[in-house]
N, CA, C and O of each residue as an XYZ file, in Angstrom:
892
protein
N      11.830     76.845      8.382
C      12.723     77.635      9.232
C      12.133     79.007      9.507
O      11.481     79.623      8.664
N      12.436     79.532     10.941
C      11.534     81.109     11.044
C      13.141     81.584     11.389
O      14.126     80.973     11.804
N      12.906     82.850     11.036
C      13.595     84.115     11.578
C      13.258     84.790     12.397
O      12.055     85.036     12.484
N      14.469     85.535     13.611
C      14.402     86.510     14.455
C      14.292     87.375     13.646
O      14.030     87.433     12.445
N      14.686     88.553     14.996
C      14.730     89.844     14.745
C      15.986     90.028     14.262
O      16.080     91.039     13.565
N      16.778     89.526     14.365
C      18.478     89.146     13.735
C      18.674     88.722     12.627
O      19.742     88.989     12.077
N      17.741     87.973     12.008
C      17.760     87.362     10.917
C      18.330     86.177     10.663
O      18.494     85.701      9.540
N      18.681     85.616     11.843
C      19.193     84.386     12.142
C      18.535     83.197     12.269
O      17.553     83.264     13.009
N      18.789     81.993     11.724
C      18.262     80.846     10.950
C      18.324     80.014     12.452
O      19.352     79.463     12.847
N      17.308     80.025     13.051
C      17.207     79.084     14.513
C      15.914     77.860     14.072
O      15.027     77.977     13.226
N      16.204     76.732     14.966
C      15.242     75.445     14.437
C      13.800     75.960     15.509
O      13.827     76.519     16.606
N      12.707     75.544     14.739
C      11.198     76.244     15.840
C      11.574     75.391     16.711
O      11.780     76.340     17.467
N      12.022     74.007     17.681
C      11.892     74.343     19.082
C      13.182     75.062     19.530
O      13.477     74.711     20.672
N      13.885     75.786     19.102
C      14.864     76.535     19.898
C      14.292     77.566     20.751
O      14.499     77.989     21.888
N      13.165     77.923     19.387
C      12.133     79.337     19.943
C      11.511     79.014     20.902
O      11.540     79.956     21.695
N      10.818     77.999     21.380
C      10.055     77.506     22.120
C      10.815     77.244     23.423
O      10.320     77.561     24.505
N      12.061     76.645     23.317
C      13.033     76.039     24.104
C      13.568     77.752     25.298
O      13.556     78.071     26.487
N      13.954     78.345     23.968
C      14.322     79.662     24.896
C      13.797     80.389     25.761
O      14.440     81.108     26.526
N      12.088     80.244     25.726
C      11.579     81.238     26.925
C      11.581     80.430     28.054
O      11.432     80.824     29.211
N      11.789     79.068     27.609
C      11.910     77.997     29.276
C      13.372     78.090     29.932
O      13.606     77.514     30.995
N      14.285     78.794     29.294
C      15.411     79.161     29.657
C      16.303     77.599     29.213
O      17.399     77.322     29.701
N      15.700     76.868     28.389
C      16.539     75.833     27.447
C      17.008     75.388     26.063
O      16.311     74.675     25.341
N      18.254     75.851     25.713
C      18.650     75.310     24.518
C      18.144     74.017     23.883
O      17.469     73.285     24.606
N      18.440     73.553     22.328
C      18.425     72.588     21.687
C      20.192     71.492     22.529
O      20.514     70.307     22.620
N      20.691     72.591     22.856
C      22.335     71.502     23.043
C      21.867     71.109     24.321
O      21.740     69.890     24.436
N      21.525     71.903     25.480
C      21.545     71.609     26.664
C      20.129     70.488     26.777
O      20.290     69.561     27.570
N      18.919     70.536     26.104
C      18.201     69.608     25.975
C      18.430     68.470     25.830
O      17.967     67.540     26.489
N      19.581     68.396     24.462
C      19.759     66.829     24.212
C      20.699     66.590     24.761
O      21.096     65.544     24.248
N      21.727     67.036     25.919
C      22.464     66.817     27.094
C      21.977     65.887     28.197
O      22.376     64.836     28.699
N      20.931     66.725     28.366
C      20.184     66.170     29.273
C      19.076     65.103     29.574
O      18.656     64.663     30.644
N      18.651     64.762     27.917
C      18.520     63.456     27.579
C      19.181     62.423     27.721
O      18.874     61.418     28.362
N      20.286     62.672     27.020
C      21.292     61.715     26.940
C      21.449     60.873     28.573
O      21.468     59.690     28.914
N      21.516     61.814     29.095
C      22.300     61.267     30.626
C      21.107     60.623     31.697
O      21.255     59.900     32.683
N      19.741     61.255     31.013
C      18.766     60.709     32.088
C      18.395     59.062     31.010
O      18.053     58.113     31.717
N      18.446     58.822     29.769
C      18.610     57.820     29.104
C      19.973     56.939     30.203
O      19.493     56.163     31.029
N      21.220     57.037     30.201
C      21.765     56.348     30.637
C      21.689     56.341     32.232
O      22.518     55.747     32.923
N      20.574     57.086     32.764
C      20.214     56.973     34.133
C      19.494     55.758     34.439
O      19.884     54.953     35.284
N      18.502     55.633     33.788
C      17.723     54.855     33.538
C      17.896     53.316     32.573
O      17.117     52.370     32.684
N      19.127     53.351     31.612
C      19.998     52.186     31.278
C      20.806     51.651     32.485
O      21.000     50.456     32.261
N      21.314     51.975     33.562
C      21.975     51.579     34.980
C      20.968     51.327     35.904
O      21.324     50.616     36.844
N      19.492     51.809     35.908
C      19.050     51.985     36.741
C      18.853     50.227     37.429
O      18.919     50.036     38.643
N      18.646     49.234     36.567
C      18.787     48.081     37.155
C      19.495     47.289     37.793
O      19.133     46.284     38.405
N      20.694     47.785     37.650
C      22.327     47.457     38.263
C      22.348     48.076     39.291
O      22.548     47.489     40.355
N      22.176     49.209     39.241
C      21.893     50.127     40.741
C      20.793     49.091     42.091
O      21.018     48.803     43.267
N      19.858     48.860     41.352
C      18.904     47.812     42.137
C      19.425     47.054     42.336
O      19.390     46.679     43.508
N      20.293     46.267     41.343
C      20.538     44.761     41.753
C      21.651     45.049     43.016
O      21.624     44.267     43.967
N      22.560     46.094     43.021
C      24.007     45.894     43.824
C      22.771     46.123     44.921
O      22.580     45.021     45.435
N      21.954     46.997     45.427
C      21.906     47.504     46.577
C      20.967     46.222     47.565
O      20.961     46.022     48.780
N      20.131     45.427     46.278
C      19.479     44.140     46.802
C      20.142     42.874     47.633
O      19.695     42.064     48.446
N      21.650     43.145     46.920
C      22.338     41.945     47.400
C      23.147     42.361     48.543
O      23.757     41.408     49.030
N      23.377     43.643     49.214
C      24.119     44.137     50.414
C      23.427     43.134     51.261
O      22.205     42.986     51.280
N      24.469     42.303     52.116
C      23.654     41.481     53.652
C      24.082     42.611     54.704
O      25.096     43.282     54.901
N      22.788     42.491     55.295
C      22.666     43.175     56.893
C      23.384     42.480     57.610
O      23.672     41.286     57.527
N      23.710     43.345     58.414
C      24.256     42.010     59.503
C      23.443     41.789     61.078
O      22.809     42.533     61.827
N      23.802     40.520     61.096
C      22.457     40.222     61.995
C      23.084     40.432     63.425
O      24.274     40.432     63.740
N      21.964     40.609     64.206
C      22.145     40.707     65.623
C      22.683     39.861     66.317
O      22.580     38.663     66.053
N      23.511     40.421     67.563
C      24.261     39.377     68.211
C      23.123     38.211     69.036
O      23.525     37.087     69.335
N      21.844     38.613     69.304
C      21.287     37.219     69.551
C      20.912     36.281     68.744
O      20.309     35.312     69.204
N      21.201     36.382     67.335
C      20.834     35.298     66.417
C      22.140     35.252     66.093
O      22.375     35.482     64.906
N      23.319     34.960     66.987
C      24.777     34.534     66.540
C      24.072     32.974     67.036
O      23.056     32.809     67.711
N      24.839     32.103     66.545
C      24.987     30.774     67.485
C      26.014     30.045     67.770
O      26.899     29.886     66.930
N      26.077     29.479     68.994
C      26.944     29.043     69.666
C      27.521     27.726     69.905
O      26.961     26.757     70.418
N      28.807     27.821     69.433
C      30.146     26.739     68.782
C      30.996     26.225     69.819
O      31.484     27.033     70.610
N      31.277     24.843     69.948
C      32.026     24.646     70.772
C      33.104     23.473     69.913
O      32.819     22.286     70.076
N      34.282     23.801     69.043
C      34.673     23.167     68.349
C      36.203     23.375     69.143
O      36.595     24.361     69.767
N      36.992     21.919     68.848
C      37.890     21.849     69.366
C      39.198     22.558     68.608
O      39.713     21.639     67.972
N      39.735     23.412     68.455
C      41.388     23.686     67.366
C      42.269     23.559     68.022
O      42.478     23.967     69.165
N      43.180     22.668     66.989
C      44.755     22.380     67.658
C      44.753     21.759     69.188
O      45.692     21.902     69.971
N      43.369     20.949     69.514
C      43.698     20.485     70.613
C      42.959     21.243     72.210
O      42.786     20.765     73.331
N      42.665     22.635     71.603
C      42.019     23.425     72.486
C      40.644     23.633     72.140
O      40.250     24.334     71.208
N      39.835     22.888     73.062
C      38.461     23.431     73.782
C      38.227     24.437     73.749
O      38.693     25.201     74.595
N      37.293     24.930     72.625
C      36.968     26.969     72.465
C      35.252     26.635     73.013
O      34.829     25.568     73.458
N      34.566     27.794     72.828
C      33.311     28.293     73.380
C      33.281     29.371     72.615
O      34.274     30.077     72.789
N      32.253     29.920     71.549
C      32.246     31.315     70.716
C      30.726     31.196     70.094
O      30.134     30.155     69.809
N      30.196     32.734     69.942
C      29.233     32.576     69.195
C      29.616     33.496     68.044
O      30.368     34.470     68.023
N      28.879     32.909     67.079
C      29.222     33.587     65.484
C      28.200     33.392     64.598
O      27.295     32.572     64.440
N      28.657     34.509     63.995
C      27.502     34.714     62.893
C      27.438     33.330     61.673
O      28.293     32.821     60.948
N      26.149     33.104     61.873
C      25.907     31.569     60.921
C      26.848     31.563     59.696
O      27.589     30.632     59.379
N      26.730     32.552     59.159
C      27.248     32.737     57.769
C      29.056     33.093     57.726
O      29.737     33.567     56.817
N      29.364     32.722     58.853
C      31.005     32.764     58.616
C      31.582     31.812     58.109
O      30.945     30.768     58.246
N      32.528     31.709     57.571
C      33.103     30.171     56.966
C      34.462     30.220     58.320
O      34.738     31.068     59.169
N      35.126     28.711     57.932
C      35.960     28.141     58.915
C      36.860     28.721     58.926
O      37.541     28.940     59.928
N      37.161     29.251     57.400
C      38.342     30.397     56.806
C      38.824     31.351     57.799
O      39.812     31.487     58.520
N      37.508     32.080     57.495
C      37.727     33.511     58.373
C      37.453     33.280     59.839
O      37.834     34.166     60.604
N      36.831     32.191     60.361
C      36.921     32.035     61.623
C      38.590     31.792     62.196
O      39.020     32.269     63.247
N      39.275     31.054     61.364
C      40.418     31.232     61.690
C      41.214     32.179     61.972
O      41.648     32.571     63.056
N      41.455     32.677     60.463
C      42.494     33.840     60.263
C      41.857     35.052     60.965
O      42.746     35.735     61.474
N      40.544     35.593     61.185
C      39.961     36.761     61.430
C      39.904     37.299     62.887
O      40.053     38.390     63.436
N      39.623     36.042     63.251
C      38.788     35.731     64.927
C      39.851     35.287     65.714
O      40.216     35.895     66.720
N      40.209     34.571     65.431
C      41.558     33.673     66.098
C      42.829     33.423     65.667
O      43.598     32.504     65.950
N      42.969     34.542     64.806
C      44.538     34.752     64.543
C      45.305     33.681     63.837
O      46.526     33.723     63.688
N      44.505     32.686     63.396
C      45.523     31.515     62.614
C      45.789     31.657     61.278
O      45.232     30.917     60.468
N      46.636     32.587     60.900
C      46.647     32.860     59.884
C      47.541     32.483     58.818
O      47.889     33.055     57.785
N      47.919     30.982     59.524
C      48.646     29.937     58.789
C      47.808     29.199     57.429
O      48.263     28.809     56.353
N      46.511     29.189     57.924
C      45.704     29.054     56.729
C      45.057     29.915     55.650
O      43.852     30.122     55.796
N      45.523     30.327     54.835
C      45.534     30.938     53.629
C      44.517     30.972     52.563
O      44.288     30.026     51.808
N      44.079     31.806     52.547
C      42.572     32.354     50.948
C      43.502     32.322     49.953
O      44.634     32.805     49.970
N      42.885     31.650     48.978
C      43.837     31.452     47.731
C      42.479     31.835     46.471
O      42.801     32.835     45.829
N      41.175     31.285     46.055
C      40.754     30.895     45.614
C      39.279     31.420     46.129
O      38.488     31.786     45.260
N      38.939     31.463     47.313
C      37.951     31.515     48.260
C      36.566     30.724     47.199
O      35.450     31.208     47.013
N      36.945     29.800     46.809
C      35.892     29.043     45.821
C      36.709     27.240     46.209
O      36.345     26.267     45.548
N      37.223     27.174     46.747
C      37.359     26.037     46.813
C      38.440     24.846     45.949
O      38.729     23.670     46.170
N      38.925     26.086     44.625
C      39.679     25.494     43.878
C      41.149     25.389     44.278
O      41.792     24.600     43.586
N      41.437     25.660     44.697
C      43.298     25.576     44.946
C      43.877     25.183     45.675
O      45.070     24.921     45.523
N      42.907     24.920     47.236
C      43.471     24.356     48.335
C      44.269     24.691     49.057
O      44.935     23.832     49.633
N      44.499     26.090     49.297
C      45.667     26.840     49.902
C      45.267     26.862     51.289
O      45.992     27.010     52.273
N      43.504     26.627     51.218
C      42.849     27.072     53.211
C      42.773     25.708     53.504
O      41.999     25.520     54.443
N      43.399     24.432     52.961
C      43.055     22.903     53.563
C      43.562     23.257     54.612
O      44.506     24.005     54.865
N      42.259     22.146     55.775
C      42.780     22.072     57.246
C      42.095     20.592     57.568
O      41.396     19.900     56.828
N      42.520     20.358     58.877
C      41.787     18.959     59.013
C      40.631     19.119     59.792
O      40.537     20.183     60.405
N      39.834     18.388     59.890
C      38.311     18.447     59.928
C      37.917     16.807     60.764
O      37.352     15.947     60.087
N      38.278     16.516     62.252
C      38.181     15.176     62.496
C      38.683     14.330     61.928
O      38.245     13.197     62.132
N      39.552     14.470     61.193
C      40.388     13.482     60.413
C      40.561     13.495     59.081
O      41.201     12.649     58.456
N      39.894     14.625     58.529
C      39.198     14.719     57.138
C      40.237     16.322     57.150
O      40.632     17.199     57.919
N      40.300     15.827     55.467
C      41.237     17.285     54.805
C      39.574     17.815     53.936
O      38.786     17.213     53.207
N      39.626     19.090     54.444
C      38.604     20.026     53.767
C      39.156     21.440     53.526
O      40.070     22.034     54.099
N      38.155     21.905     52.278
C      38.571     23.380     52.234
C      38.144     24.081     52.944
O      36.938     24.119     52.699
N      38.496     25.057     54.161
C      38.318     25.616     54.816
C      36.984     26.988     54.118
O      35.809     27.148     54.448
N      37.740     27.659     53.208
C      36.605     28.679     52.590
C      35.583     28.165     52.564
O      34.721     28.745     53.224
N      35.066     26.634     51.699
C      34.073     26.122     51.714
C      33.216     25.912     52.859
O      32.001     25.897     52.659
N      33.603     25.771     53.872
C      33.296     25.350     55.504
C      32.433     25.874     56.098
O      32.503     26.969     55.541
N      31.596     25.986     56.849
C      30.934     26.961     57.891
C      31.294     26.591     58.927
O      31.181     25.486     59.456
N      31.781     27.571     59.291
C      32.359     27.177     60.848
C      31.007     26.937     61.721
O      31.530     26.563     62.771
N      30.098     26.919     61.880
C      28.798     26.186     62.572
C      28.967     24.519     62.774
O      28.760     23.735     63.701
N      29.432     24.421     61.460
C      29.853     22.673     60.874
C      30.650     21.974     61.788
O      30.707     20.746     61.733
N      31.504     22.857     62.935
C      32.856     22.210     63.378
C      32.255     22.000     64.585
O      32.785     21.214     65.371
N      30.939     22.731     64.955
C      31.016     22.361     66.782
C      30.739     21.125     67.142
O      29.676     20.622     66.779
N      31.465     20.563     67.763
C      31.714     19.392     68.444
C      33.424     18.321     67.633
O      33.914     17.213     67.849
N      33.739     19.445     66.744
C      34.152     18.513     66.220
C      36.119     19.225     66.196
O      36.561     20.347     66.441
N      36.758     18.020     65.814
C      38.267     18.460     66.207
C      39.120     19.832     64.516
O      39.321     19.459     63.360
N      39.311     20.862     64.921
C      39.899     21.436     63.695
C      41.523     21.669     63.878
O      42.045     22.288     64.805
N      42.162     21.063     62.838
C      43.506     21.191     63.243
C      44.045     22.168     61.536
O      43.671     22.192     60.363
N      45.087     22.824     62.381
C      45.804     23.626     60.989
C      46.878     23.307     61.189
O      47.184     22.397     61.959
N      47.904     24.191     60.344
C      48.989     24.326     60.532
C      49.789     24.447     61.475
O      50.732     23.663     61.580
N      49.547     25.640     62.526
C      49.629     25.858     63.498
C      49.858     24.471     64.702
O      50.859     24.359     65.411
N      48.706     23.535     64.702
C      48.427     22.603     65.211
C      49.476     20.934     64.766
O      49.429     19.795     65.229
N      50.048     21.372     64.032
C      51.017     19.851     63.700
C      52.326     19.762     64.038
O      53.113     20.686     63.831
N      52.634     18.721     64.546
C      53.793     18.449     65.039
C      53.778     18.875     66.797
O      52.745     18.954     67.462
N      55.043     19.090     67.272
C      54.417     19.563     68.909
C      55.670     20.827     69.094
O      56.405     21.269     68.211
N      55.620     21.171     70.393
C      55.957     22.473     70.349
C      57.680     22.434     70.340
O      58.356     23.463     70.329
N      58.337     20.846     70.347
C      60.067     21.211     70.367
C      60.198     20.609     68.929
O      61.336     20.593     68.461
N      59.158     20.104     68.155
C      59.696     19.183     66.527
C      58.143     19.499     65.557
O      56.932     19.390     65.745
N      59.103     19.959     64.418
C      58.098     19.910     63.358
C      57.510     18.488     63.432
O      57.641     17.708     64.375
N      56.657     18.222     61.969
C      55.895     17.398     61.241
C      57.418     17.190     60.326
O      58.178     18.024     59.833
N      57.458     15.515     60.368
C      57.920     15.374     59.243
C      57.554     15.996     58.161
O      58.144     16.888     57.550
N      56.535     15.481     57.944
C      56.284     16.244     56.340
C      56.477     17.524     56.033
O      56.545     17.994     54.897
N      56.603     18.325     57.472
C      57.427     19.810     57.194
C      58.499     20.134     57.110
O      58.934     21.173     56.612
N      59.265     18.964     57.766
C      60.604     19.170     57.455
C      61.324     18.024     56.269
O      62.463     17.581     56.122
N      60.376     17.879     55.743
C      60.523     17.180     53.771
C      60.318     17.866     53.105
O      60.983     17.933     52.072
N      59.198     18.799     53.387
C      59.028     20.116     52.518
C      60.214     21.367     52.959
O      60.303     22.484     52.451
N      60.809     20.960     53.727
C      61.665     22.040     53.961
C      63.366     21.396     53.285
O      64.051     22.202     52.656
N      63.814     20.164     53.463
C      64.409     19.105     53.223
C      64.489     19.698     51.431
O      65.414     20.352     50.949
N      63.072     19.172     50.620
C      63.001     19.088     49.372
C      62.546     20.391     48.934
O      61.718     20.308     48.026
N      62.841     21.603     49.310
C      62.294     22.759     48.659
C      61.053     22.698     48.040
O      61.093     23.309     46.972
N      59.676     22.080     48.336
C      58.691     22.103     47.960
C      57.547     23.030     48.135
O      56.389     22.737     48.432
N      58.110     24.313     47.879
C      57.490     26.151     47.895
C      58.610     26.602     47.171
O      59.749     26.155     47.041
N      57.876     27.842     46.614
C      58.879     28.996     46.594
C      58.081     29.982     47.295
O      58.147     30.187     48.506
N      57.180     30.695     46.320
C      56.771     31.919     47.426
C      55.905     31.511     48.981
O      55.400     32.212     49.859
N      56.024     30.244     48.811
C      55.216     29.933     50.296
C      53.730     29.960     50.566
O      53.306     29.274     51.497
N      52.664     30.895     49.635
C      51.303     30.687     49.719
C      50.930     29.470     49.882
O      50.513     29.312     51.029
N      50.898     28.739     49.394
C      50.089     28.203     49.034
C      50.550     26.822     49.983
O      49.666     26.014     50.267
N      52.239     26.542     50.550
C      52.704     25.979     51.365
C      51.437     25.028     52.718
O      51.207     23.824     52.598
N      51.089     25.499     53.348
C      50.547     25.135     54.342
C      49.223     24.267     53.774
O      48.945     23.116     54.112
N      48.781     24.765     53.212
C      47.612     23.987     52.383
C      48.376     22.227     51.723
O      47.955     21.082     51.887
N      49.291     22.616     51.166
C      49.889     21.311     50.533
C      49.983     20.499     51.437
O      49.258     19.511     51.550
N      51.006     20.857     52.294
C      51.145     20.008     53.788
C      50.216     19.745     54.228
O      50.134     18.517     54.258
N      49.143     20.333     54.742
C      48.147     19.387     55.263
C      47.530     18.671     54.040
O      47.567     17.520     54.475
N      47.229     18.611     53.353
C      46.897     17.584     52.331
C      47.639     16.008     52.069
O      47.151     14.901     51.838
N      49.511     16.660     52.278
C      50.482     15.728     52.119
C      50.001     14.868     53.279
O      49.822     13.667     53.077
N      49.746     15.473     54.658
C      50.089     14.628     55.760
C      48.531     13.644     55.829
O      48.569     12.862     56.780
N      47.510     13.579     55.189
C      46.375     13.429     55.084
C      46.189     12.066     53.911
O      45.514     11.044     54.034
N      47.010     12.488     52.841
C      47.406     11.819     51.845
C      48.390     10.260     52.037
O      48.190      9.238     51.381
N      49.362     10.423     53.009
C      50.122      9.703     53.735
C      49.204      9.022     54.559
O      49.410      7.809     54.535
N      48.144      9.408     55.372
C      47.448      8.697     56.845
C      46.740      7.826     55.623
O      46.927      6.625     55.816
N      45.973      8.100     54.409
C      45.230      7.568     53.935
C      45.759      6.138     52.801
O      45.188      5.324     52.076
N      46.970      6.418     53.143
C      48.099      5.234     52.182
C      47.537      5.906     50.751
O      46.779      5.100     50.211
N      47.654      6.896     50.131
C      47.664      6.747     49.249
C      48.887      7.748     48.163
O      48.685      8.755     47.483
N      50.025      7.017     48.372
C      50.986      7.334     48.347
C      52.075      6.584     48.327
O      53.132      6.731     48.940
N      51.694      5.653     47.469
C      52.369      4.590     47.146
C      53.707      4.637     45.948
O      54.844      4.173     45.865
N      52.831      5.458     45.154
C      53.727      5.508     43.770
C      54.080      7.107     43.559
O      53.574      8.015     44.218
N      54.964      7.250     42.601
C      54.792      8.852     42.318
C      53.441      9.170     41.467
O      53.052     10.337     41.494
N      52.664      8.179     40.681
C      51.457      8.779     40.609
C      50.117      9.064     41.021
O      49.206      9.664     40.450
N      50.218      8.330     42.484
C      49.383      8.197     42.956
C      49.757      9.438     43.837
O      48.762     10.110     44.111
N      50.772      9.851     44.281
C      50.912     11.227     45.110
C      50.399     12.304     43.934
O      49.753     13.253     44.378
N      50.552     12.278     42.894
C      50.475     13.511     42.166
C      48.790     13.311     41.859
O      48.054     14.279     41.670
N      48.345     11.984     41.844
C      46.978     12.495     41.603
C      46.205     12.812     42.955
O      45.503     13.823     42.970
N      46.296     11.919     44.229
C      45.877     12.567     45.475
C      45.972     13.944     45.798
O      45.060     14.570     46.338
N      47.363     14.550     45.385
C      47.690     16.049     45.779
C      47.527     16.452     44.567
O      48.612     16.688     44.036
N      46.803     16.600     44.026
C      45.812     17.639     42.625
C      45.216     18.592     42.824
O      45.243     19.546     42.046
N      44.148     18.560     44.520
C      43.327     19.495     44.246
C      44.291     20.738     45.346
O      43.724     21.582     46.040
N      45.786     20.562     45.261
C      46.230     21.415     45.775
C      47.100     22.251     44.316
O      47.866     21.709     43.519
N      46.732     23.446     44.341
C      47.887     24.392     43.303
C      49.246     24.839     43.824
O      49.554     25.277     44.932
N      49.632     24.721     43.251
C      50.727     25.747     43.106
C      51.491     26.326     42.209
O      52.540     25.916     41.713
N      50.633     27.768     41.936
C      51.634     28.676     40.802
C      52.432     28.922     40.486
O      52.649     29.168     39.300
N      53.299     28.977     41.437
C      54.760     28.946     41.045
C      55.229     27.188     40.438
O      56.367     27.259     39.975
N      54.875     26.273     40.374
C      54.925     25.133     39.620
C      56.389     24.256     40.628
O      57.439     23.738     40.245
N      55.858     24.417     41.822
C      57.207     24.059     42.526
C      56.733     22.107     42.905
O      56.807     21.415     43.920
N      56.346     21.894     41.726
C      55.209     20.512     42.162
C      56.214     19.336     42.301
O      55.713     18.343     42.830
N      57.564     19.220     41.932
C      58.578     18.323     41.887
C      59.126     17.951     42.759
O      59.349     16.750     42.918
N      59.596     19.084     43.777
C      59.878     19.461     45.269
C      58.618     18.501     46.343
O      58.706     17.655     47.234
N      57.422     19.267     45.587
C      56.439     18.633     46.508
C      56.440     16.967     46.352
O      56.559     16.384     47.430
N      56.346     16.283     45.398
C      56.178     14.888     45.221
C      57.484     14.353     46.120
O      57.487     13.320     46.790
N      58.440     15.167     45.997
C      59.607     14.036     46.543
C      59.654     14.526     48.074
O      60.356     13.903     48.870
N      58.935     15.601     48.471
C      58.584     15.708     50.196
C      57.904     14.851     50.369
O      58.238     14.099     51.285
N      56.769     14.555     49.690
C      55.626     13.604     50.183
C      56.572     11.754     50.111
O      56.387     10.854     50.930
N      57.271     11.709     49.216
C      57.716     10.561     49.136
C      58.614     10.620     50.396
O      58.216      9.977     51.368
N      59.959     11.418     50.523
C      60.652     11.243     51.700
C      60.178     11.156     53.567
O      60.861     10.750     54.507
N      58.719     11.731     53.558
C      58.047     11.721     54.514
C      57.364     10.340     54.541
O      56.888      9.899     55.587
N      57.323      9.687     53.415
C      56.699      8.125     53.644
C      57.486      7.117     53.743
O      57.130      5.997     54.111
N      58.818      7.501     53.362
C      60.185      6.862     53.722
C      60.672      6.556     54.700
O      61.239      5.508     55.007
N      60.346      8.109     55.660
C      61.289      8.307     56.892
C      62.663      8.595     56.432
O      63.687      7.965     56.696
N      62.574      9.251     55.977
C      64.101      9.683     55.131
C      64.677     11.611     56.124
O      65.821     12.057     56.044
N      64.034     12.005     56.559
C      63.636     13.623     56.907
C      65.130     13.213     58.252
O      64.978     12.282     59.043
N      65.988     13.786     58.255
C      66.471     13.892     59.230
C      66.251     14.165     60.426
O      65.503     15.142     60.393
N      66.451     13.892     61.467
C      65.906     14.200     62.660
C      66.075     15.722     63.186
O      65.267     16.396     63.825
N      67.432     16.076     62.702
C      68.094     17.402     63.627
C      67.135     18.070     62.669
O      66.566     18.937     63.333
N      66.596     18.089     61.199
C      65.663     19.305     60.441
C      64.414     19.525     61.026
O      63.551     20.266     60.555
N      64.273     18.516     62.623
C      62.806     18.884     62.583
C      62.385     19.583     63.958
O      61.314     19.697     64.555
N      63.955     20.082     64.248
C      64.152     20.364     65.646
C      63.673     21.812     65.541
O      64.115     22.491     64.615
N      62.825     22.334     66.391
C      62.430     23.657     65.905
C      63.019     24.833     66.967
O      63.107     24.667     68.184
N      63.391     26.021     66.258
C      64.487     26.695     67.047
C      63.567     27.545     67.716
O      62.543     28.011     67.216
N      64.108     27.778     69.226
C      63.790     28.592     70.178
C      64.182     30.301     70.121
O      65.390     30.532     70.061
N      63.489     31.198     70.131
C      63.688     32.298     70.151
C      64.064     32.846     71.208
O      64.284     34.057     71.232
């Protein structure tokens, strides 16, 4: 240990530290933080590696897929899914992100005849081909049976996840497989619903294979 002129007990690099105009505290301050500069510094790389550019409107390409019956024409960026081509672009925002992984089935739509998850989709996938949603079933003076079985049998509560089931139900039905109550509950599996309103749903899907749905429930009211 050396002494000042004070007589005060300082560590030798303090002495050294002080004519650079730096403490022992403010030194190991400033360690500390360029240490955890450099502990982040790879995370910092990784987020900024994975930002996508977005590409120019001449490398959009161009879709001519049929929805609900209507003949579209659009160009879009490759990397859009069917999802957001819907809800984003064209306002159908009957089909619903639940999952955006494919698990829950809240964005099912039909696909030429085929029930698919929409998130999963690239909308590139559809040109030439027929996409029907929610929006698109039944005609413009009468629901879908099967909407008015789900309406019939209370098969929702908060409604998310609603539109997804139905098209699955009505898909499930075209495909006969819906014979028994367990064969509806295992066909309609890869649809969720959190609120656990799944009881409602089995006996919509059954009364819609019945023909049980009253007629006047499917009359749809004019504004």
């Amino acid at each position: 240990m050396k002494k000042n002129k004070s007589d005060k007990e300082v560590w030798p690099e303090e002495i050294s530290s002080e004519k650079a105009g730096l403490s022992r505290r403010t030194f190991i301050a400033r360690s500390t933080l360029a240490a955890a500069g450099l502990a982040l510094a790879p995370y910092v790389t990784l987020a900024c590696s994975s930002e996508e550019k977005p590409l120019n409107f001449e490398e959009y390409l161009e879709i001519e897929p049929i929805i609900n019956g209507q003949a579209m024409r659009m160009k879009i960026d490759p990397r859009t899914s069917l999802a957001d081509l819907l809800r984003e672009q064209l306002g159908l925002t009957g089909t619903k992100i639940g999952c955006n992984q494919g698990a829950c089935g809240a964005c099912t739509v039909h696909l030429d005849g085929m029930r698919v998850n929409s998130c999963l989709t690239l909308a590139i996938q559809t040109d030439g081909l027929e996409v029907t949603t929610i929006e698109g079933l039944g005609t413009e003076n009468e629901f879908h049976p099967v909407q008015g079985a789900f309406m019939m049998h209370d098969g929702f509560q908060c409604g998310y996840c609603t539109s997804g089931q139905i098209m699955s139900a009505v898909m499930v039905l075209k495909e006969n497989h819906a014979a028994t109550t367990e064969e509806i509950q295992e066909w309609m599996s890869g649809n969720i619903c959190r609120c656990g309103a799944y009881k409602g749903i089995v006996a919509a899907v059954e009364a819609a294979r019945d023909g049980k749905v009253p007629k006047e429930l499917l009359q749809r009211q004019k504004s």
